[in-house]
N, CA, C and O atoms as a GROMACS GRO file, in nm:
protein
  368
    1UNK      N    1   6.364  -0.930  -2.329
    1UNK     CA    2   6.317  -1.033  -2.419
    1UNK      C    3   6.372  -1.008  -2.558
    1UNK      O    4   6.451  -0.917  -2.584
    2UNK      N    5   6.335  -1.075  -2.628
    2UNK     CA    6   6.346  -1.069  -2.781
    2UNK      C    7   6.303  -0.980  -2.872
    2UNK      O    8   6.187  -0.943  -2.860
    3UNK      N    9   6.370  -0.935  -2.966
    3UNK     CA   10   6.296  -0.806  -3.033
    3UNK      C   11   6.245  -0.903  -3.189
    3UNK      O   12   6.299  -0.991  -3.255
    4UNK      N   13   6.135  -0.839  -3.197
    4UNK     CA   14   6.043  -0.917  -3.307
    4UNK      C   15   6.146  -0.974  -3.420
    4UNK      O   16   6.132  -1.094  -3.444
    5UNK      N   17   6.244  -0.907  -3.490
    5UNK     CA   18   6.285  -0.930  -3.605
    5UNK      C   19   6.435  -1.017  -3.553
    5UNK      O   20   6.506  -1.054  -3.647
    6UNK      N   21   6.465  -1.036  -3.467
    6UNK     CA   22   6.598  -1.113  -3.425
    6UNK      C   23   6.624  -1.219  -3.451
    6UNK      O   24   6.519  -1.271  -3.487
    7UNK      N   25   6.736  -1.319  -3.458
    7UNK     CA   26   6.714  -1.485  -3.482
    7UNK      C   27   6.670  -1.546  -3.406
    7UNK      O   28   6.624  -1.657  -3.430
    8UNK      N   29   6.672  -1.494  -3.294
    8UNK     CA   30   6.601  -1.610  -3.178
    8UNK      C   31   6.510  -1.603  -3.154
    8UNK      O   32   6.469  -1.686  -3.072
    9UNK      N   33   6.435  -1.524  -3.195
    9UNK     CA   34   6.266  -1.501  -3.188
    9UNK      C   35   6.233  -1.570  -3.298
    9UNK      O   36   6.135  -1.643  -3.279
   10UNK      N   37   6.286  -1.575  -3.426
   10UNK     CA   38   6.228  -1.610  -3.540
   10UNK      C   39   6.232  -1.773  -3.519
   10UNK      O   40   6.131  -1.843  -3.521
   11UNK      N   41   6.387  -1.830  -3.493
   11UNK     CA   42   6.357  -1.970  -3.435
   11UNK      C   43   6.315  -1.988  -3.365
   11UNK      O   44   6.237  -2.077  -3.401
   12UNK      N   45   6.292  -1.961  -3.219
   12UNK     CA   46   6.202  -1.993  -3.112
   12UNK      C   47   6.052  -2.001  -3.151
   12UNK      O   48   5.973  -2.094  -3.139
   13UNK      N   49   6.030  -1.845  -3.215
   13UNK     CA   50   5.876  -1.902  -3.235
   13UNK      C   51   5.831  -2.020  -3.384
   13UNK      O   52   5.713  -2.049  -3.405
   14UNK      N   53   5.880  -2.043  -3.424
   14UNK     CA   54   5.936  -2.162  -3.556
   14UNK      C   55   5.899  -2.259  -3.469
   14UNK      O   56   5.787  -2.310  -3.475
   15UNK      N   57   6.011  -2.301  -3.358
   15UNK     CA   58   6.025  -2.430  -3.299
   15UNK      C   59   5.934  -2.417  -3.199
   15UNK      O   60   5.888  -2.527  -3.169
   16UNK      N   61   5.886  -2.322  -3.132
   16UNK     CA   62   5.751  -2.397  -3.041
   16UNK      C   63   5.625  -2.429  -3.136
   16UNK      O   64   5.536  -2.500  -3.091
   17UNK      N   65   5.614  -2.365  -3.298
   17UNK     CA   66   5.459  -2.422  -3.314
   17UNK      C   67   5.493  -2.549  -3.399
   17UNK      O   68   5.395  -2.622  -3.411
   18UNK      N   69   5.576  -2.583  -3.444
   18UNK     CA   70   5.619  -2.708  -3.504
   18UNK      C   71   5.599  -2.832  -3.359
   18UNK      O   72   5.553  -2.946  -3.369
   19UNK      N   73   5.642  -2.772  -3.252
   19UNK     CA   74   5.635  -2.870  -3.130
   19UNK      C   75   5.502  -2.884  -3.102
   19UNK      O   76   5.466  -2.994  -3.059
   20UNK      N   77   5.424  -2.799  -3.116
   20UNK     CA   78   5.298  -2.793  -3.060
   20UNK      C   79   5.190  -2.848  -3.175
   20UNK      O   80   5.079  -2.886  -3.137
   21UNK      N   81   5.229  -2.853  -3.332
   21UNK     CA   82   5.192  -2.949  -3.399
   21UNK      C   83   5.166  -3.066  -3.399
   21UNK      O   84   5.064  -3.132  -3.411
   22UNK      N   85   5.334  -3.098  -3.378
   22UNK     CA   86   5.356  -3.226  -3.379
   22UNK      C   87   5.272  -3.312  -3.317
   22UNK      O   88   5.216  -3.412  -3.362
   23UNK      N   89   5.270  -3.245  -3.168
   23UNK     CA   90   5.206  -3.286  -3.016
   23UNK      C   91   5.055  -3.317  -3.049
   23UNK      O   92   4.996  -3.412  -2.996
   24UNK      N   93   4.986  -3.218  -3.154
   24UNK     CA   94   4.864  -3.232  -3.134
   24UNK      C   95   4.852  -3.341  -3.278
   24UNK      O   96   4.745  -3.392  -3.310
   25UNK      N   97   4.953  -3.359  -3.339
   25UNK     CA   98   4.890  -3.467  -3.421
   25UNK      C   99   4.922  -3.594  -3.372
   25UNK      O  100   4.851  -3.695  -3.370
   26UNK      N  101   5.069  -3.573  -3.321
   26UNK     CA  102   5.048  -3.709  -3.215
   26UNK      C  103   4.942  -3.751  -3.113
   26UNK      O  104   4.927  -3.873  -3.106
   27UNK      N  105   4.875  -3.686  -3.043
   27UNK     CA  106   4.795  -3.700  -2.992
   27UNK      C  107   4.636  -3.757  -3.039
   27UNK      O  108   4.582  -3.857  -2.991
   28UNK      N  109   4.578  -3.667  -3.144
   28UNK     CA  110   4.543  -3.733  -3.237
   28UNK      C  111   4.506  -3.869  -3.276
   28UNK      O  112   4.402  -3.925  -3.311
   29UNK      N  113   4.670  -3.914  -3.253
   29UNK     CA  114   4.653  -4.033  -3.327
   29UNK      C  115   4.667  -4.148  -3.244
   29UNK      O  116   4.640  -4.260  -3.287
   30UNK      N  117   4.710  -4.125  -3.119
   30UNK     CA  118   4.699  -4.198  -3.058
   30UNK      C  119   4.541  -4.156  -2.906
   30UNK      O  120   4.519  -4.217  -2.801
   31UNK      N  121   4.477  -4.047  -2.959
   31UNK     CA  122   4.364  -4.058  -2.890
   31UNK      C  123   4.431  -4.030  -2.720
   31UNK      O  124   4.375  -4.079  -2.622
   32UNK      N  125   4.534  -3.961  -2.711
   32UNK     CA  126   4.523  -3.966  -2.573
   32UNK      C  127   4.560  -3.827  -2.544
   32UNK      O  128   4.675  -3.782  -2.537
   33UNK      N  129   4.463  -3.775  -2.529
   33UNK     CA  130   4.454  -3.573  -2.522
   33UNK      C  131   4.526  -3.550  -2.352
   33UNK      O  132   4.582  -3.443  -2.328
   34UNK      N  133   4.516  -3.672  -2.232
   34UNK     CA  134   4.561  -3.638  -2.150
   34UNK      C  135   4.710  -3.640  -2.107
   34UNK      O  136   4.763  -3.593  -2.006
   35UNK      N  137   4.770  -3.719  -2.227
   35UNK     CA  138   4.897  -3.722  -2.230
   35UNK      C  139   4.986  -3.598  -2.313
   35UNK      O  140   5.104  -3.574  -2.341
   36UNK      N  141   4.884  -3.552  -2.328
   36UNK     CA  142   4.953  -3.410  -2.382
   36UNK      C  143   5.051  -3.327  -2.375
   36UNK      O  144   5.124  -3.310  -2.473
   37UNK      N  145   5.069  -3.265  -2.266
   37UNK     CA  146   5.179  -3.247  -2.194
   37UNK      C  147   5.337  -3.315  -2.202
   37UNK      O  148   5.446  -3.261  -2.220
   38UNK      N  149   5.306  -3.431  -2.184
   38UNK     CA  150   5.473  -3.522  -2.151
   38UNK      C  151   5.476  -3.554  -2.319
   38UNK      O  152   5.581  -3.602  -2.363
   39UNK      N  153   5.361  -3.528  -2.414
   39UNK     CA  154   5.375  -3.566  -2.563
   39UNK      C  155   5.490  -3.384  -2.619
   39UNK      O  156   5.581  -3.367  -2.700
   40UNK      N  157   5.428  -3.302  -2.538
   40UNK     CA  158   5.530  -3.223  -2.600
   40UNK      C  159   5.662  -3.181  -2.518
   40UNK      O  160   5.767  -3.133  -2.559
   41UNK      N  161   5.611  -3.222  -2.365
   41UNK     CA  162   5.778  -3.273  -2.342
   41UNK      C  163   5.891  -3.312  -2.433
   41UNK      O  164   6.010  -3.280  -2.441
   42UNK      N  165   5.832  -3.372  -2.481
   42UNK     CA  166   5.931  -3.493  -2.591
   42UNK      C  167   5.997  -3.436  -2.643
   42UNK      O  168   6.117  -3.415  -2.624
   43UNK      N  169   5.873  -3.375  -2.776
   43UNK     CA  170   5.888  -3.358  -2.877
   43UNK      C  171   5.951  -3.199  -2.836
   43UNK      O  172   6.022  -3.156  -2.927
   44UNK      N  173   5.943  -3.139  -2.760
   44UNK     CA  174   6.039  -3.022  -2.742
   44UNK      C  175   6.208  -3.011  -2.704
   44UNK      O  176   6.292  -2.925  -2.727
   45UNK      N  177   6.212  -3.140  -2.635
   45UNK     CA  178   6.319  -3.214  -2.625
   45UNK      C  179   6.398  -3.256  -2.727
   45UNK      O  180   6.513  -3.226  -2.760
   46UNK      N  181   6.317  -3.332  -2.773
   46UNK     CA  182   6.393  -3.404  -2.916
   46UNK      C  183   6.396  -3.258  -3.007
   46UNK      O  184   6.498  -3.256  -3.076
   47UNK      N  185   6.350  -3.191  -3.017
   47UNK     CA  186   6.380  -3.057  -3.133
   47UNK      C  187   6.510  -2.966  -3.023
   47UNK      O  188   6.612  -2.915  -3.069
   48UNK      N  189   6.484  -2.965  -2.923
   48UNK     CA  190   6.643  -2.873  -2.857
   48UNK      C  191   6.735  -2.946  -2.861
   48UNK      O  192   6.850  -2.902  -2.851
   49UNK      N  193   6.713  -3.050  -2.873
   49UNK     CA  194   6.842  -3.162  -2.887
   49UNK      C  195   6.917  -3.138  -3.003
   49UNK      O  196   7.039  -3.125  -2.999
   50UNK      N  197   6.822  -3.126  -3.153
   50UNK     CA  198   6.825  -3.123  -3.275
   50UNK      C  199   6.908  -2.964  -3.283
   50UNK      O  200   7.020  -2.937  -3.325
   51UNK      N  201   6.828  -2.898  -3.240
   51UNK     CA  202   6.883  -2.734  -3.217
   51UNK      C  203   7.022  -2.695  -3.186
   51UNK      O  204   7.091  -2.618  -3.253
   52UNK      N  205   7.061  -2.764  -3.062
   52UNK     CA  206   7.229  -2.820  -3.009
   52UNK      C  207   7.310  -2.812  -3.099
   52UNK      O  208   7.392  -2.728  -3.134
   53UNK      N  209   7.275  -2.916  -3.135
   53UNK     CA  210   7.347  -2.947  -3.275
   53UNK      C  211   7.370  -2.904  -3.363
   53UNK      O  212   7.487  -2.895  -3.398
   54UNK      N  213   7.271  -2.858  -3.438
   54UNK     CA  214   7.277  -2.730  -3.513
   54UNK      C  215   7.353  -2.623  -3.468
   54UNK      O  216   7.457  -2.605  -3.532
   55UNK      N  217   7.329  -2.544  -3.372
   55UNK     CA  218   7.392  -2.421  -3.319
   55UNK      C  219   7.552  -2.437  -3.282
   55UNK      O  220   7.629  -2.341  -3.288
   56UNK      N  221   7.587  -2.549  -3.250
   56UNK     CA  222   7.733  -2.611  -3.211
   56UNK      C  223   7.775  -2.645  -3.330
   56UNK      O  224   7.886  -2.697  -3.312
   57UNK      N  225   7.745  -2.644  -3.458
   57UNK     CA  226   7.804  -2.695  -3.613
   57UNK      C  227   7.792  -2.552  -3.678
   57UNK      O  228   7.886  -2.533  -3.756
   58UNK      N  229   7.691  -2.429  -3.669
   58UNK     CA  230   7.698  -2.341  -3.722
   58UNK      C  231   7.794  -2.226  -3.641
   58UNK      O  232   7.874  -2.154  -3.701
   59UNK      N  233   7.779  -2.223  -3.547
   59UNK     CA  234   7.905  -2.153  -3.482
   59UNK      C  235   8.091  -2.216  -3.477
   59UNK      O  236   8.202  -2.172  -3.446
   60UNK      N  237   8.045  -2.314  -3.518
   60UNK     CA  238   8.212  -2.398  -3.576
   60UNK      C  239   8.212  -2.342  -3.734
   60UNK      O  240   8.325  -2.315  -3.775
   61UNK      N  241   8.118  -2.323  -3.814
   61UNK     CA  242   8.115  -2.310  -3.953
   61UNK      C  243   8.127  -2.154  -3.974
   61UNK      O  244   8.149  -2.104  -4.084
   62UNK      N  245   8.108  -2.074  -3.846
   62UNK     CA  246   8.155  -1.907  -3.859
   62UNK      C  247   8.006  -1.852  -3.877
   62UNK      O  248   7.991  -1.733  -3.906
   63UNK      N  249   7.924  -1.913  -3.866
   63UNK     CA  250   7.770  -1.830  -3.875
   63UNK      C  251   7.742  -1.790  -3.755
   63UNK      O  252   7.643  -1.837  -3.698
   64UNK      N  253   7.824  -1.692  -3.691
   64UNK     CA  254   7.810  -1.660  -3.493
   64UNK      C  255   7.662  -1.604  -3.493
   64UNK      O  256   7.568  -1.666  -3.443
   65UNK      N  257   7.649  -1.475  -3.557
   65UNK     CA  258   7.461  -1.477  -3.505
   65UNK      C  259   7.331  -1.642  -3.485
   65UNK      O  260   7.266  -1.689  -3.392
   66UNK      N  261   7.350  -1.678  -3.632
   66UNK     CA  262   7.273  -1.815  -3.588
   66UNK      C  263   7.314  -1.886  -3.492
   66UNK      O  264   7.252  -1.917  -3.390
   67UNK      N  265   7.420  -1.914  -3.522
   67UNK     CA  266   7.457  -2.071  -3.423
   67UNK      C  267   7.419  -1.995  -3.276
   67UNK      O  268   7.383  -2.066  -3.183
   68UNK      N  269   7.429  -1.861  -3.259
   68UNK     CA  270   7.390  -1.795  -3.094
   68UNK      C  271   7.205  -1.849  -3.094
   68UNK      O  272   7.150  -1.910  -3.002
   69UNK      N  273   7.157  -1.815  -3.190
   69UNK     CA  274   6.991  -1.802  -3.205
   69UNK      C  275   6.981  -1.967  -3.213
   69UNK      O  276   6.890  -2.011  -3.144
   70UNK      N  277   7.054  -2.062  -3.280
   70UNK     CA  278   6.990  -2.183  -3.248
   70UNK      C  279   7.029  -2.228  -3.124
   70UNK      O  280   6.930  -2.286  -3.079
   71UNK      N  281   7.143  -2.235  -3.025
   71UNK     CA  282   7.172  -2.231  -2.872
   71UNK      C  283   7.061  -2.199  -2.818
   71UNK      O  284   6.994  -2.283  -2.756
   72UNK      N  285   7.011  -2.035  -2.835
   72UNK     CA  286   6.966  -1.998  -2.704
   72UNK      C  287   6.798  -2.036  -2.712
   72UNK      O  288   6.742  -2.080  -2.612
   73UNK      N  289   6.739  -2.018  -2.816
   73UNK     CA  290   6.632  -2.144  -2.838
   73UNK      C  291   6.614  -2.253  -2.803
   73UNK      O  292   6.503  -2.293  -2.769
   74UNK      N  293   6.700  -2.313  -2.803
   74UNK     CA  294   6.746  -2.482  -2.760
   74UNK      C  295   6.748  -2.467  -2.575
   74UNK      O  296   6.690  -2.542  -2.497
   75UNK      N  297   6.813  -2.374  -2.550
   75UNK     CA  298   6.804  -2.347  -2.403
   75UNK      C  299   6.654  -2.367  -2.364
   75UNK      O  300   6.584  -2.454  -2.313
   76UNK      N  301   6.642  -2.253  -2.410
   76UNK     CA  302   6.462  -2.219  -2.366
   76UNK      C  303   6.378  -2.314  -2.435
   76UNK      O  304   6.263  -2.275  -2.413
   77UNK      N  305   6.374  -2.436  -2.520
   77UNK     CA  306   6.332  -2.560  -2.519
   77UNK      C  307   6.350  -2.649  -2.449
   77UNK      O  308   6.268  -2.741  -2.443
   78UNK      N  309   6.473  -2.648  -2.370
   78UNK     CA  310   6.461  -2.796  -2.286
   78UNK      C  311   6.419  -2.713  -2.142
   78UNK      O  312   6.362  -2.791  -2.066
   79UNK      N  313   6.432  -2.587  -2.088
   79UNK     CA  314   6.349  -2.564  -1.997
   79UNK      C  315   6.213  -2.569  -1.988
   79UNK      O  316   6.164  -2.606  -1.882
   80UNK      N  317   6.125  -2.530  -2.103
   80UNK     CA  318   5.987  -2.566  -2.151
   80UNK      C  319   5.950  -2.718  -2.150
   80UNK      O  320   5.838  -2.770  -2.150
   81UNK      N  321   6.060  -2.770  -2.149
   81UNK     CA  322   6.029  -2.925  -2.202
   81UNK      C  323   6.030  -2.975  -2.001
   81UNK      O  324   5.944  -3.037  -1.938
   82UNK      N  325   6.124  -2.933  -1.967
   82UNK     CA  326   6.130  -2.982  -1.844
   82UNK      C  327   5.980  -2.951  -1.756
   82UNK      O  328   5.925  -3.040  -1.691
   83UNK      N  329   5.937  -2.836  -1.765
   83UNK     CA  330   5.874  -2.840  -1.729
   83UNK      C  331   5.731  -2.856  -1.785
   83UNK      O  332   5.636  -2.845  -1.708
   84UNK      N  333   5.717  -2.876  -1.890
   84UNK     CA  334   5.582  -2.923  -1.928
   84UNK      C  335   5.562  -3.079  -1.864
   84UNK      O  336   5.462  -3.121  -1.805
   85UNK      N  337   5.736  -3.183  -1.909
   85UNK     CA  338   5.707  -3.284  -1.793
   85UNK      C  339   5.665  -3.244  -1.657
   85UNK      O  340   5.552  -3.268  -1.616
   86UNK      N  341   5.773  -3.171  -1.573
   86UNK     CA  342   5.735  -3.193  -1.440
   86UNK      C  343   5.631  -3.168  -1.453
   86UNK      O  344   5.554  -3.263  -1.470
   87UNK      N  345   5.573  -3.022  -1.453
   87UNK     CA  346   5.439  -2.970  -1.399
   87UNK      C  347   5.297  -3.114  -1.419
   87UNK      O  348   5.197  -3.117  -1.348
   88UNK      N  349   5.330  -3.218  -1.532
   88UNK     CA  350   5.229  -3.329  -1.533
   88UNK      C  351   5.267  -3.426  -1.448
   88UNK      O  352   5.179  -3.509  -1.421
   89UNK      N  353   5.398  -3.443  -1.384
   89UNK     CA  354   5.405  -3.541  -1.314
   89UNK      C  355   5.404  -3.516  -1.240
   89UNK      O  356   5.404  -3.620  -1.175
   90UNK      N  357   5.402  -3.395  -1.139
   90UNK     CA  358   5.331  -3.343  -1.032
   90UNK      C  359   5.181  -3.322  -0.993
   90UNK      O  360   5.131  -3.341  -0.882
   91UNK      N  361   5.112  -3.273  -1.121
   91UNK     CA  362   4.997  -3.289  -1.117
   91UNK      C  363   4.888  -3.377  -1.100
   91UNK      O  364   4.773  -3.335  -1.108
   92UNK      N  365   5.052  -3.585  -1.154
   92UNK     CA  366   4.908  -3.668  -1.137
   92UNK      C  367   4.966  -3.715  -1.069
   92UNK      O  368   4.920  -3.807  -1.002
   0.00000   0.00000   0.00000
């Protein structure tokens, strides 16, 4: 795993509680606590997407440690994301 002080720990854990914010204020606001799940599907999605991008512009720009730490975050966001969908659309 990750050692506490590394970049990909520092973004990873960054980008899951920002996702898990988001999720719960979206939720919130639209009052639907059981959609929870596929709400941070999304929004974990849409931030590894964001991440991609990032990590593919900073490793073109010569920043190789980050642009590795925003990749491999982004990885392990859209697997989280995948399965926070499936596991709800299996469930109902």
């Amino acid at each position: 795993m990750f050692k506490k002080n590394s970049p990909e720990f520092k973004i990873l854990a960054i980008s899951i509680i920002i996702s898990f914010l988001t999720t719960v204020i979206t939720a919130i606001g639209y009052s639907s606590y059981k959609d929870m799940p596929v709400i941070f599907g999304i929004v974990a999605l849409a931030i590894a997407i964001l991440e991609l991008f990032i990590g593919v512009i900073l490793l073109v720009a010569g920043s190789k440690e980050s642009g590795k730490g925003f990749l491999v975050t982004a990885g392990i966001l859209l697997l989280v994301s995948g399965a926070s969908c499936g596991g709800y659309a299996l469930m109902s």
